[in-house]
C-alpha positions in Angstrom: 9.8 49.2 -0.9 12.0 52.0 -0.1 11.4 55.4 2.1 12.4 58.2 -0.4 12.5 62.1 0.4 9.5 62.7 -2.3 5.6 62.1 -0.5 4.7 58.9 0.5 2.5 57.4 -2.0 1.7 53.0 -0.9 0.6 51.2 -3.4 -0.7 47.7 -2.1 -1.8 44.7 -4.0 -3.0 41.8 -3.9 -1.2 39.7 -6.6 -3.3 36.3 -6.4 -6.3 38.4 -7.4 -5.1 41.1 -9.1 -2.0 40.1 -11.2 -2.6 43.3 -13.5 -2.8 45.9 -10.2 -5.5 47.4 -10.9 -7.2 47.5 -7.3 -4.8 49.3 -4.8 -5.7 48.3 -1.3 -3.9 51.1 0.3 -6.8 53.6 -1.1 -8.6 54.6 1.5 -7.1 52.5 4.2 -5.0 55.6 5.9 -4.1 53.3 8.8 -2.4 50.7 5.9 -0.6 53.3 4.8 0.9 54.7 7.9 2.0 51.1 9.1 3.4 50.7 5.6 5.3 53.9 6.0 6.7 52.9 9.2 7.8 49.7 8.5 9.9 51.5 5.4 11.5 54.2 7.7 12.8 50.9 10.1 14.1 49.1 7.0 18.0 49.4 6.6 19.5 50.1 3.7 19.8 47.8 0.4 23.6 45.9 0.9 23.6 46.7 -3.0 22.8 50.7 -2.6 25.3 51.0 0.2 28.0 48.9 -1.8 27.5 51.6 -4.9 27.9 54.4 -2.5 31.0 53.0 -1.0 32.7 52.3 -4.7 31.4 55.5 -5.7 32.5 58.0 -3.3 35.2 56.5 -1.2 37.1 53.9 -2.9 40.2 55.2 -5.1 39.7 55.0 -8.8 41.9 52.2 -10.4 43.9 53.4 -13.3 45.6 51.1 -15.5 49.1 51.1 -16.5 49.3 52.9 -19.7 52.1 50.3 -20.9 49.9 47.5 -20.6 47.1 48.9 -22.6 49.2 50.0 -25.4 50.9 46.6 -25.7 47.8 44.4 -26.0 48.9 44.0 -29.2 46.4 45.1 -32.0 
């Protein structure tokens, strides 16, 4: 569960009597929603979304050495 920048929308379930989530419990329950929003603004952010950033933006690309992949031998 994850705060994104589009409208809240919970979706709440209760998966030892509803295993095909059909029933959402956050429907009418504005107060369940709200605390359920909340909690997702406190939560830090995934270790694996952070790590992807990191590699993505501000770690130098690794280029092989063009003699090496040429000699692998075909």
């Amino acid at each position: 569960m994850r705060k994104a920048s589009l409208p809240p929308s919970v979706e709440l379930f209760d998966l030892s009597k509803d295993k095909s989530e059909t029933t959402n419990l956050a429907d009418g329950n504005a107060d369940l929603q709200g605390r359920v929003t909340a909690l997702a603004v406190e939560m830090r952010r995934a270790l694996l979304v952070m790590e992807a950033v990191r590699l993505t933006f501000f770690v130098s690309p690794v280029t092989p050495d063009p003699s090496v992949l040429f000699n692998l031998g075909d």
